[in-house]
N, CA, C and O atoms as a GROMACS GRO file, in nm:
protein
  512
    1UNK      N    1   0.078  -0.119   0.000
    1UNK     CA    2   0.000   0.000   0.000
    1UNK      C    3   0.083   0.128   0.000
    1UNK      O    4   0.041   0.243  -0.007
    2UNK      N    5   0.211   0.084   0.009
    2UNK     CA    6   0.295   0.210   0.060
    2UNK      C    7   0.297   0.300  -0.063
    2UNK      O    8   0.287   0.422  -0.069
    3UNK      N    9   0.315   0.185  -0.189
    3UNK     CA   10   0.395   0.241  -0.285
    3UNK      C   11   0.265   0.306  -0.379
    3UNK      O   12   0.275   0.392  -0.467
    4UNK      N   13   0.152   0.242  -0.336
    4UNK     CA   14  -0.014   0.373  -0.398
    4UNK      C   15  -0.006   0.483  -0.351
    4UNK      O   16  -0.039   0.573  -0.428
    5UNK      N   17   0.031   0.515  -0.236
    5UNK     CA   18   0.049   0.648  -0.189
    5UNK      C   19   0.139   0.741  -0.279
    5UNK      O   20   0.111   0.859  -0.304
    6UNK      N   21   0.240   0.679  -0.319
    6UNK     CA   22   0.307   0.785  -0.417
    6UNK      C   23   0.305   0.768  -0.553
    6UNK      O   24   0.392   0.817  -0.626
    7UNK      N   25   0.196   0.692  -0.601
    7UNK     CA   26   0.142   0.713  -0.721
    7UNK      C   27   0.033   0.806  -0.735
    7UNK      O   28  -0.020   0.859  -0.833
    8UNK      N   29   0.012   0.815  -0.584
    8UNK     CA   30  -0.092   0.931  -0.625
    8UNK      C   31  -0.122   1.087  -0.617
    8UNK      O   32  -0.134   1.139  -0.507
    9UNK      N   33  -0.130   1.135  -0.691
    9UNK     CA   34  -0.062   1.294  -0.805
    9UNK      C   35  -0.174   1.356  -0.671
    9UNK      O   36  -0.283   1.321  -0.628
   10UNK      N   37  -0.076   1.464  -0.640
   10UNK     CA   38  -0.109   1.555  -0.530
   10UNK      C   39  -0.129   1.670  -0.585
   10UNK      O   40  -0.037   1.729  -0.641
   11UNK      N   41  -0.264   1.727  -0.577
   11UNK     CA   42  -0.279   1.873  -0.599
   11UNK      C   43  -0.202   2.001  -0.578
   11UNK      O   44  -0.275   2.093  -0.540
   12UNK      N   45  -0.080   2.031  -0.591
   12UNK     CA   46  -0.059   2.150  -0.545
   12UNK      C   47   0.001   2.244  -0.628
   12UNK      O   48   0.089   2.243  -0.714
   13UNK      N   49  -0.123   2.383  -0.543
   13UNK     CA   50  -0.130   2.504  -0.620
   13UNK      C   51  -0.078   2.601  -0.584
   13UNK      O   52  -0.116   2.663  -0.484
   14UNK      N   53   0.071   2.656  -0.699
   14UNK     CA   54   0.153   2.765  -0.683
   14UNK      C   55   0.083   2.890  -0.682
   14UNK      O   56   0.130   2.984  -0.746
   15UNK      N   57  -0.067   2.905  -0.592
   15UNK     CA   58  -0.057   3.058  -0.628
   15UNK      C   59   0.009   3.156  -0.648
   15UNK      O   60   0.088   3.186  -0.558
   16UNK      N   61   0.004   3.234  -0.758
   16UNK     CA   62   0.118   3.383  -0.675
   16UNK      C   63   0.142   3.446  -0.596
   16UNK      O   64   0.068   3.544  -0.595
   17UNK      N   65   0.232   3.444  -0.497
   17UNK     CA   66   0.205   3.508  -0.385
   17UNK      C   67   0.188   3.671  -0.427
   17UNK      O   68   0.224   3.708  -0.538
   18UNK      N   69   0.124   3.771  -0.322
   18UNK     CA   70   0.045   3.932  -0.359
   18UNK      C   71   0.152   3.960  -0.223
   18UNK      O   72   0.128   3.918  -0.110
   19UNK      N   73   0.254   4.026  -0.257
   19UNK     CA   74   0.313   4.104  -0.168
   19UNK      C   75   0.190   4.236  -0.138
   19UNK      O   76   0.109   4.278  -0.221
   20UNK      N   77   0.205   4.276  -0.015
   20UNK     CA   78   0.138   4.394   0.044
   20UNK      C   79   0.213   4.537   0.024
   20UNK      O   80   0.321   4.520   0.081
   21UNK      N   81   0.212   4.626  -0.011
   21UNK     CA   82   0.283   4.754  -0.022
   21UNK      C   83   0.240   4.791   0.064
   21UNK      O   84   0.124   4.797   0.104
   22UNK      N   85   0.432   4.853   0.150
   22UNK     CA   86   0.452   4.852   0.210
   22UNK      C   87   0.453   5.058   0.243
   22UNK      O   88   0.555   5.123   0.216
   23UNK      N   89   0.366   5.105   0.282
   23UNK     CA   90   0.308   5.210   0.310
   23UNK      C   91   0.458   5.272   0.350
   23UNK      O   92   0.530   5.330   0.268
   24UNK      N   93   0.490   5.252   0.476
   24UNK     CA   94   0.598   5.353   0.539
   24UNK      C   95   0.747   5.361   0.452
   24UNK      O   96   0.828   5.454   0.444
   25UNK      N   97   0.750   5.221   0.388
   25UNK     CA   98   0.901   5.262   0.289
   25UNK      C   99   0.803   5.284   0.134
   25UNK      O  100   0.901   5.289   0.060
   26UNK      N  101   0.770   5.288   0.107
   26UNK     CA  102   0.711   5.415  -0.018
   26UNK      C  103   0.711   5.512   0.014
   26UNK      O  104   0.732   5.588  -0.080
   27UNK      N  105   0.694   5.574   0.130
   27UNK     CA  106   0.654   5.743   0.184
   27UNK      C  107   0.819   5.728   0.187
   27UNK      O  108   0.873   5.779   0.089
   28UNK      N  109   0.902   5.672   0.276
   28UNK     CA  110   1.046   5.640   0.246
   28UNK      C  111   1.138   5.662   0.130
   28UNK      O  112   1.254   5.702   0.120
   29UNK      N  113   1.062   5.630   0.060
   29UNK     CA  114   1.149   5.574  -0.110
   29UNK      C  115   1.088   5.775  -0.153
   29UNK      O  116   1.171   5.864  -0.173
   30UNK      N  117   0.976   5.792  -0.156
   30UNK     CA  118   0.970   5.910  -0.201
   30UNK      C  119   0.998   6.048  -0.120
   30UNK      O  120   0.972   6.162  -0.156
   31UNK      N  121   1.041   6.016  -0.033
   31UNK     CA  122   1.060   6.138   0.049
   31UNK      C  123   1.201   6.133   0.010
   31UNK      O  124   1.231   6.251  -0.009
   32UNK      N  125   1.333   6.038  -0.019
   32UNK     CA  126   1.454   6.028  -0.084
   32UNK      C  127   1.468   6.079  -0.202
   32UNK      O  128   1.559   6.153  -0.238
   33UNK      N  129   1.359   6.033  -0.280
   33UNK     CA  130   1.361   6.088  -0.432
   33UNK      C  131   1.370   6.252  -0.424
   33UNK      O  132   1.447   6.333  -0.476
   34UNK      N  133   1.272   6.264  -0.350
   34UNK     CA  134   1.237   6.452  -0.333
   34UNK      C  135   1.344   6.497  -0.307
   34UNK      O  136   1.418   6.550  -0.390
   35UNK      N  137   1.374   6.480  -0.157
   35UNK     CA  138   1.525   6.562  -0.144
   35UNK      C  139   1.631   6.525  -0.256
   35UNK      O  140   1.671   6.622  -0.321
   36UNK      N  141   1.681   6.403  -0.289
   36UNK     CA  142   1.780   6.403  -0.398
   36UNK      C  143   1.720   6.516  -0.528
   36UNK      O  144   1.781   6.601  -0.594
   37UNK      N  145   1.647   6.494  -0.529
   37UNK     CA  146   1.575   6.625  -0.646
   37UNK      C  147   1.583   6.753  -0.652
   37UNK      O  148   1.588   6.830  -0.748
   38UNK      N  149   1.585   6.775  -0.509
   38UNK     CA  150   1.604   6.902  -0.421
   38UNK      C  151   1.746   6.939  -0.494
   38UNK      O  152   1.786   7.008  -0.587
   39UNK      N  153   1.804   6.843  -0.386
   39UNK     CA  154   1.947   6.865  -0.396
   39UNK      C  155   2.029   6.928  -0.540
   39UNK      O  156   2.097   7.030  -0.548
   40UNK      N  157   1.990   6.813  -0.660
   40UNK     CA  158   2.043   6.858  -0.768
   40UNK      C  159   1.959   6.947  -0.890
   40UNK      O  160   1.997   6.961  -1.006
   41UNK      N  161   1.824   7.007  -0.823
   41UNK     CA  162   1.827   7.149  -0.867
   41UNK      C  163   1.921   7.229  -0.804
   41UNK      O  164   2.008   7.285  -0.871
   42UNK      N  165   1.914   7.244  -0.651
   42UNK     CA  166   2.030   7.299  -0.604
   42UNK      C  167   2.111   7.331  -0.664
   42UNK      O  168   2.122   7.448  -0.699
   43UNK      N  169   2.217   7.214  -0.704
   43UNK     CA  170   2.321   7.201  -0.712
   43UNK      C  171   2.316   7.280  -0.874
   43UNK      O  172   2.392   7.377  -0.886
   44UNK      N  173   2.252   7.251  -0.963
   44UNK     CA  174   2.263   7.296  -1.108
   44UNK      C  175   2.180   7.456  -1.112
   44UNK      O  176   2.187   7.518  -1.218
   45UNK      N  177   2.118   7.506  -1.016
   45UNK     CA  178   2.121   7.611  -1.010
   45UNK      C  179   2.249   7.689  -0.959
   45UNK      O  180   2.252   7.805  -1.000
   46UNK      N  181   2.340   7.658  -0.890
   46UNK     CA  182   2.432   7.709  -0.863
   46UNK      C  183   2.517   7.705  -0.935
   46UNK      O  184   2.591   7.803  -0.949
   47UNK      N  185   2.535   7.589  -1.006
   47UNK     CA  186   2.654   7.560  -1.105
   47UNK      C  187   2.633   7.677  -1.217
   47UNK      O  188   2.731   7.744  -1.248
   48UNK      N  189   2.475   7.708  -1.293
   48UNK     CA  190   2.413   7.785  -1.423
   48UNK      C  191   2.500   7.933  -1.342
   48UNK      O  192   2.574   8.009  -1.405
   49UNK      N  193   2.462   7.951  -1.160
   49UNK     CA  194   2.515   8.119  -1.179
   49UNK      C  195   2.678   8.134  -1.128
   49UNK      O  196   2.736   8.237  -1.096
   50UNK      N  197   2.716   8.031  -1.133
   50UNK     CA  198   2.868   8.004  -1.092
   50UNK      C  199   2.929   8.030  -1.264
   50UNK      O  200   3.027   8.101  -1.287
   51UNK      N  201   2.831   7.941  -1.398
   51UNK     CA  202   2.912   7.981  -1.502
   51UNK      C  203   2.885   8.104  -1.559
   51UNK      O  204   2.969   8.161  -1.629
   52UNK      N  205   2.739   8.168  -1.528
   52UNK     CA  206   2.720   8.277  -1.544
   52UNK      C  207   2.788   8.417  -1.547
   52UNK      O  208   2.805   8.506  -1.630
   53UNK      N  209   2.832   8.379  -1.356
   53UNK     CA  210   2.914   8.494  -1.368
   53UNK      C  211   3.075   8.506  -1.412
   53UNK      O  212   3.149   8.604  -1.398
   54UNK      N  213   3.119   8.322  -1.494
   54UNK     CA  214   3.239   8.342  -1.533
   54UNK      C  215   3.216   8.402  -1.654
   54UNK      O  216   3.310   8.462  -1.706
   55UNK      N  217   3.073   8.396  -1.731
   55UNK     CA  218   3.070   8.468  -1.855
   55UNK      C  219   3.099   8.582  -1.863
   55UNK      O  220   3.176   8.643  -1.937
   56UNK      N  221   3.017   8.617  -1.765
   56UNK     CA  222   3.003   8.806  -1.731
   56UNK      C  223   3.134   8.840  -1.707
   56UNK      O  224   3.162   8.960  -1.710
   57UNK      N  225   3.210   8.768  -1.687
   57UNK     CA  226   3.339   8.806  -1.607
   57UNK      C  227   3.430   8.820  -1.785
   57UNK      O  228   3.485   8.916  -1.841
   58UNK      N  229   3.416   8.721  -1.813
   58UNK     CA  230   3.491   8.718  -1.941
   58UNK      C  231   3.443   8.849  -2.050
   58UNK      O  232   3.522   8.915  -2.117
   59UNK      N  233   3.320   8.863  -2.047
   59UNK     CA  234   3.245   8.966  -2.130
   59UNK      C  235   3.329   9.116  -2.121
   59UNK      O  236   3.386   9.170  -2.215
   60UNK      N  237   3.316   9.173  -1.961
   60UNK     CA  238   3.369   9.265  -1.881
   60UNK      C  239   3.549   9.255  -1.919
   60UNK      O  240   3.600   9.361  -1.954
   61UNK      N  241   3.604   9.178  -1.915
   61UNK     CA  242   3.773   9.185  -1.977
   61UNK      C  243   3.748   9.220  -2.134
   61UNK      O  244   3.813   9.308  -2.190
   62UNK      N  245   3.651   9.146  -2.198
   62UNK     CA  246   3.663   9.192  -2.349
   62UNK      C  247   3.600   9.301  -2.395
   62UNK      O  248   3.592   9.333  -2.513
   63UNK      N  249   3.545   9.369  -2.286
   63UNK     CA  250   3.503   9.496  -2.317
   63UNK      C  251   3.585   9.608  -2.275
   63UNK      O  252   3.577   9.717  -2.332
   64UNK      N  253   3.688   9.576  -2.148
   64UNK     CA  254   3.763   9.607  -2.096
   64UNK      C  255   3.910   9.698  -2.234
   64UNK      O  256   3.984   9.796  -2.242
   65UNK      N  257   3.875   9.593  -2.297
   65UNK     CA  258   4.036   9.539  -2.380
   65UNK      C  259   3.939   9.621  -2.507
   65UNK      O  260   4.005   9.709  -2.563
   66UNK      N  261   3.861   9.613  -2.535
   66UNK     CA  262   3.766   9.708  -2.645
   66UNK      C  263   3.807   9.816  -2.611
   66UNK      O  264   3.896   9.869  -2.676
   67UNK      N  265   3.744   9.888  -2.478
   67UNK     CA  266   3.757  10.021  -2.465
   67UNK      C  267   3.883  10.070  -2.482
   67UNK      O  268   3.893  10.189  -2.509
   68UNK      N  269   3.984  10.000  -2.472
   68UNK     CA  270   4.168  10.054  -2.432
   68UNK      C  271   4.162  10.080  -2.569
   68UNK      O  272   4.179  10.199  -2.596
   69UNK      N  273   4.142  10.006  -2.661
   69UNK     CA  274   4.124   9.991  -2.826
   69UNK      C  275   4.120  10.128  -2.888
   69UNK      O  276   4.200  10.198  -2.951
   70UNK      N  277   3.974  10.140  -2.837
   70UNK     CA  278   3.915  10.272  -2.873
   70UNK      C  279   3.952  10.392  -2.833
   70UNK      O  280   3.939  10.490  -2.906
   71UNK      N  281   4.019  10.400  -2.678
   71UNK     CA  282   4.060  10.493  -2.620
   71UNK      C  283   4.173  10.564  -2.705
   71UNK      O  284   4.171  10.674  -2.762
   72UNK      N  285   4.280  10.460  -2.696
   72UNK     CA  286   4.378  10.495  -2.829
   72UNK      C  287   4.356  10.524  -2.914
   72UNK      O  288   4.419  10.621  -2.957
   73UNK      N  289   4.260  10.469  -2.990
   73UNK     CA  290   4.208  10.531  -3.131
   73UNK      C  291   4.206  10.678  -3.126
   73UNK      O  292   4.267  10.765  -3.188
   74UNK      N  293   4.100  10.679  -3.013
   74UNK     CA  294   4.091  10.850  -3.000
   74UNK      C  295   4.170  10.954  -3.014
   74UNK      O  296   4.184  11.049  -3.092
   75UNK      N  297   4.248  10.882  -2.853
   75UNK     CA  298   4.385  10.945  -2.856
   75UNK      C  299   4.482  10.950  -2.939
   75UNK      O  300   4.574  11.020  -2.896
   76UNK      N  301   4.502  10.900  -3.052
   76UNK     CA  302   4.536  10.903  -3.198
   76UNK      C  303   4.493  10.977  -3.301
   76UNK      O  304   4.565  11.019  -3.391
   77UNK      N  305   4.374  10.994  -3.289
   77UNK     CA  306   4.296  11.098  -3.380
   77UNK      C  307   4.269  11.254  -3.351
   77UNK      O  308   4.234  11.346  -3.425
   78UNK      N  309   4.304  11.246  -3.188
   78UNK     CA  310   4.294  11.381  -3.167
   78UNK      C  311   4.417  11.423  -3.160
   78UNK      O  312   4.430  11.543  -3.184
   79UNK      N  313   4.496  11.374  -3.139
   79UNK     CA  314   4.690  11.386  -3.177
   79UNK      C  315   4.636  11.455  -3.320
   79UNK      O  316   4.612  11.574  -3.340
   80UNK      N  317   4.625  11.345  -3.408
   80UNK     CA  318   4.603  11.399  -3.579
   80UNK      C  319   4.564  11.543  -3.572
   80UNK      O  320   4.635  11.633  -3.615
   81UNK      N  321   4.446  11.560  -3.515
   81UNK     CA  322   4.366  11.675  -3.510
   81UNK      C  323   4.414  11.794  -3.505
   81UNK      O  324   4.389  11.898  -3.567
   82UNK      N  325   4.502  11.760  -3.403
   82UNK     CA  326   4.640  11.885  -3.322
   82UNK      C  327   4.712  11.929  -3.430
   82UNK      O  328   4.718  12.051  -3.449
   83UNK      N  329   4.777  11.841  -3.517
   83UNK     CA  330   4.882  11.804  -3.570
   83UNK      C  331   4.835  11.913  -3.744
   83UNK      O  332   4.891  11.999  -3.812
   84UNK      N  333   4.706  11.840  -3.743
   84UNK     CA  334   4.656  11.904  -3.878
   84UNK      C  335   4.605  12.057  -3.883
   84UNK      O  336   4.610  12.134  -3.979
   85UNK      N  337   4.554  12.082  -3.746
   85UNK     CA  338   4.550  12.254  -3.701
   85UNK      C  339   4.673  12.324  -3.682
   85UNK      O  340   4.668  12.442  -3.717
   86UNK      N  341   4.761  12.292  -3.645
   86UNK     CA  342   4.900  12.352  -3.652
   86UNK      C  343   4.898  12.466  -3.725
   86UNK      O  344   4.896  12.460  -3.848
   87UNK      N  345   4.898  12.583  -3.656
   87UNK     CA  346   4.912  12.720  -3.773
   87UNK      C  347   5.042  12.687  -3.833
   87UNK      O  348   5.059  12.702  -3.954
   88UNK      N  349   5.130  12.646  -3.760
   88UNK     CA  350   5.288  12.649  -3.877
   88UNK      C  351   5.310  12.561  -3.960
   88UNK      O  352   5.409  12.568  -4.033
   89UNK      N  353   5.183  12.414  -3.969
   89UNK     CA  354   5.178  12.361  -4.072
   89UNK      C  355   5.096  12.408  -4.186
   89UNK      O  356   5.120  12.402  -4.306
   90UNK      N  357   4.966  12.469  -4.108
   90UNK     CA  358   4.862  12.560  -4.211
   90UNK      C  359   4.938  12.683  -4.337
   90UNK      O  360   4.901  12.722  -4.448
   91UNK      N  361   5.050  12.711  -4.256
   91UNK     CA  362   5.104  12.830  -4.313
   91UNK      C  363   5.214  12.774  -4.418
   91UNK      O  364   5.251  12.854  -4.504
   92UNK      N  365   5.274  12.635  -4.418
   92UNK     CA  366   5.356  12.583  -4.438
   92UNK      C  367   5.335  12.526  -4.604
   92UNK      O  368   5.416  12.516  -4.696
   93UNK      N  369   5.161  12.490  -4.593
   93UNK     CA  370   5.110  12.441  -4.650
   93UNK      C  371   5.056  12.540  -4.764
   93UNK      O  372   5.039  12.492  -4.876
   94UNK      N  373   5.029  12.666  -4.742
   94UNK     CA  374   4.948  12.766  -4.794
   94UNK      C  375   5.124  12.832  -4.875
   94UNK      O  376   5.128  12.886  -4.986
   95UNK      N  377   5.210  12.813  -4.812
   95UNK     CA  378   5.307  12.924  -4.898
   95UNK      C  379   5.361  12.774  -5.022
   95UNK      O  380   5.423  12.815  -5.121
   96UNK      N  381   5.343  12.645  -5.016
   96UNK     CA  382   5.442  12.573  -5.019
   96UNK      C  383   5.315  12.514  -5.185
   96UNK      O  384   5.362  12.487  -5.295
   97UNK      N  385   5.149  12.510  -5.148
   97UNK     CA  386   5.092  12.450  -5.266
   97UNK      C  387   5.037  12.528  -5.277
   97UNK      O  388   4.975  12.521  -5.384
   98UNK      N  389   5.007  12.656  -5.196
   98UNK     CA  390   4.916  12.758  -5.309
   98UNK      C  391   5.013  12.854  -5.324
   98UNK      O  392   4.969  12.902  -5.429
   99UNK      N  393   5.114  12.921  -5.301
   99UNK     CA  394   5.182  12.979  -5.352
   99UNK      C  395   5.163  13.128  -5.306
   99UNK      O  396   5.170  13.233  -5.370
  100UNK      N  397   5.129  13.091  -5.134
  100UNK     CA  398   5.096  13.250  -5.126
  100UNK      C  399   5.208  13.314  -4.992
  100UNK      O  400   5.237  13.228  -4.909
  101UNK      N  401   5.255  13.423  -4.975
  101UNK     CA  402   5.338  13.487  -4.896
  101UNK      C  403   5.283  13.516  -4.792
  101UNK      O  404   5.162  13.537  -4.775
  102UNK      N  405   5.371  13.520  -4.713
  102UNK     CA  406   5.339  13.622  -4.570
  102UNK      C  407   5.364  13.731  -4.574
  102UNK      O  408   5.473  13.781  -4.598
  103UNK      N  409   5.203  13.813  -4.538
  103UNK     CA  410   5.217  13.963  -4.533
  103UNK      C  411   5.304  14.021  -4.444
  103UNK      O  412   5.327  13.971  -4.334
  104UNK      N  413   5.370  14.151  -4.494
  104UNK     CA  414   5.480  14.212  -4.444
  104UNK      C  415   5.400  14.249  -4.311
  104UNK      O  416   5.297  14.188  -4.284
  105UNK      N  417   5.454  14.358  -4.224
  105UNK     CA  418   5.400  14.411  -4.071
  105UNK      C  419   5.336  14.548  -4.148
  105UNK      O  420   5.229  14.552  -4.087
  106UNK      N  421   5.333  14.629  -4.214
  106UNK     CA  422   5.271  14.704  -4.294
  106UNK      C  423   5.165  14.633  -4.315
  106UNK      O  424   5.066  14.659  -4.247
  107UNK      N  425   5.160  14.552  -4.390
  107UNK     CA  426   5.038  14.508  -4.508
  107UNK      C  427   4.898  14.431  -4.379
  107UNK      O  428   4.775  14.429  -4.379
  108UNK      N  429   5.006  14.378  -4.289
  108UNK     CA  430   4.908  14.342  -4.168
  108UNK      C  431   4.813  14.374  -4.124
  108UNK      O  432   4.834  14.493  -4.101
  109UNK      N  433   4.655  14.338  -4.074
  109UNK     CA  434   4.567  14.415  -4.017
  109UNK      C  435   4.534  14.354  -3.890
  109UNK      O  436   4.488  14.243  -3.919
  110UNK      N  437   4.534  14.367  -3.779
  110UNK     CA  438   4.506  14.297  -3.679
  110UNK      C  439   4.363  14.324  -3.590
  110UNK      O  440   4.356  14.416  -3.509
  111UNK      N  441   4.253  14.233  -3.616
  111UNK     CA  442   4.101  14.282  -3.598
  111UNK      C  443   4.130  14.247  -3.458
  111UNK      O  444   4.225  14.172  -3.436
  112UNK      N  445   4.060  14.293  -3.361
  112UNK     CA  446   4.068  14.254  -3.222
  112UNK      C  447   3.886  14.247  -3.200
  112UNK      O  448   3.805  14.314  -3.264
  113UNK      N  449   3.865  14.176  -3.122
  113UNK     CA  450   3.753  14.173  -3.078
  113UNK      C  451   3.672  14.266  -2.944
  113UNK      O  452   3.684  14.250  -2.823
  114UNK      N  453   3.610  14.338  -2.998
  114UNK     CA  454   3.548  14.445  -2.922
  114UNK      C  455   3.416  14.442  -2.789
  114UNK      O  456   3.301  14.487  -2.781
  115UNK      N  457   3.478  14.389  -2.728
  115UNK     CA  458   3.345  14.309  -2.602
  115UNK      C  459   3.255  14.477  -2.560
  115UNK      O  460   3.322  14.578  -2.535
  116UNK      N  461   3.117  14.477  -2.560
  116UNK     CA  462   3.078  14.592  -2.482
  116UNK      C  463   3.054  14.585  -2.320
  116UNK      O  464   3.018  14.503  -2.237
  117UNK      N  465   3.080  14.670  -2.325
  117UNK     CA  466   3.073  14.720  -2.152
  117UNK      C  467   2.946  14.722  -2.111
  117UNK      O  468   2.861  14.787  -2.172
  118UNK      N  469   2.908  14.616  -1.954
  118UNK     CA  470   2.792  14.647  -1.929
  118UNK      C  471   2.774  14.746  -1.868
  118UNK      O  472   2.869  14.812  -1.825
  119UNK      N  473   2.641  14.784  -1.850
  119UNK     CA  474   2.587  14.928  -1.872
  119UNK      C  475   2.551  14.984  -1.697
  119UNK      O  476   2.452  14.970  -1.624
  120UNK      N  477   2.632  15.025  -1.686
  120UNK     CA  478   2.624  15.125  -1.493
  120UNK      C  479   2.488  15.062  -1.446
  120UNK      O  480   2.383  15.046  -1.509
  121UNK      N  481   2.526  15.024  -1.293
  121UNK     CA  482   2.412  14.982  -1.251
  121UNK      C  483   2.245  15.078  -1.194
  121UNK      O  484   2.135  15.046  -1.148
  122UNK      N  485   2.304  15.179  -1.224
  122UNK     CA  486   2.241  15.331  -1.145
  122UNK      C  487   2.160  15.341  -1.300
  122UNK      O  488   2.079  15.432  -1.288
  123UNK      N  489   2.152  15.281  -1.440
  123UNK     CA  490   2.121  15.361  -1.510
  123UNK      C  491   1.964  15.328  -1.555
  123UNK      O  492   1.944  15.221  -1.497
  124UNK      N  493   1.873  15.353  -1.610
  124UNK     CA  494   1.763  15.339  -1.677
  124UNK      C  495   1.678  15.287  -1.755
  124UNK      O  496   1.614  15.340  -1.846
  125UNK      N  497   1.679  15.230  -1.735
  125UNK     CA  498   1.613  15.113  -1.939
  125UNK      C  499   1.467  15.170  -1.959
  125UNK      O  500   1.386  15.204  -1.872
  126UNK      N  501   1.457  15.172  -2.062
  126UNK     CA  502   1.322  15.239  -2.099
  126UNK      C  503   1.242  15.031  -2.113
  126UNK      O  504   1.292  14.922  -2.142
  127UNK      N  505   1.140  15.068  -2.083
  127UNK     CA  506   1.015  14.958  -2.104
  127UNK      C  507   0.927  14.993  -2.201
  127UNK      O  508   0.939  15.113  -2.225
  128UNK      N  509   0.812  14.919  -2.291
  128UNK     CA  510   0.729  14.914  -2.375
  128UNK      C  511   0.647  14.897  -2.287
  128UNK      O  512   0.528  14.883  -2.315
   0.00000   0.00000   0.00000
């Protein structure tokens, strides 16, 4: 009889076991997620104004190095400026391609500019 016993086919059923979710490590698992989330906005917001202000920084030298540019320029052009007003080049220029002389101390007229005098404080103005 022994050996009927293990001829005979035994029912058994692998249900699947249904794990239970587990409430306190989900609130767990997402309260980790959050802060790590936290964290590396954090972190990449700081990094965006960390390169930010190496831009600005770089911008500010190349504007720096512009202006010196220009400054010189200036200062180059108003040198010219000097250079090209020069009465003793003006004069240099006038006897040398137009072909004209310097008037003798005779032939000279010397206009002076005539400022008027303001008018006594004691005196009268007529009104309309």
């Amino acid at each position: 009889m022994e050996a009927f016993e293990y001829a005979i086919k035994k029912d058994v059923r692998n249900n699947p076991i249904v794990r239970e979710v587990d409430e306190a490590r989900q609130r767990e698992l997402w309260t980790s997620v959050g802060i790590a989330g936290f964290l590396v906005v954090v972190l990449l917001f700081s990094a965006w104004q960390h390169f930010e202000l190496l831009r600005h920084g770089y911008q500010i030298e190349a504007l720096q190095r512009e202006r010196a540019v220009e400054e010189e320029t200036a200062r180059r052009l108003r040198l010219e400026i000097e250079t090209l007003q020069s009465p003793t080049r003006i004069e240099a220029l006038a006897m040398e391609q137009l072909h004209l002389v310097a008037p003798s101390r005779d032939e000279a007229i010397v206009i002076e500019r005539v400022v008027p005098a303001d008018p006594p404080a004691s005196s009268v103005v007529a009104r309309r």
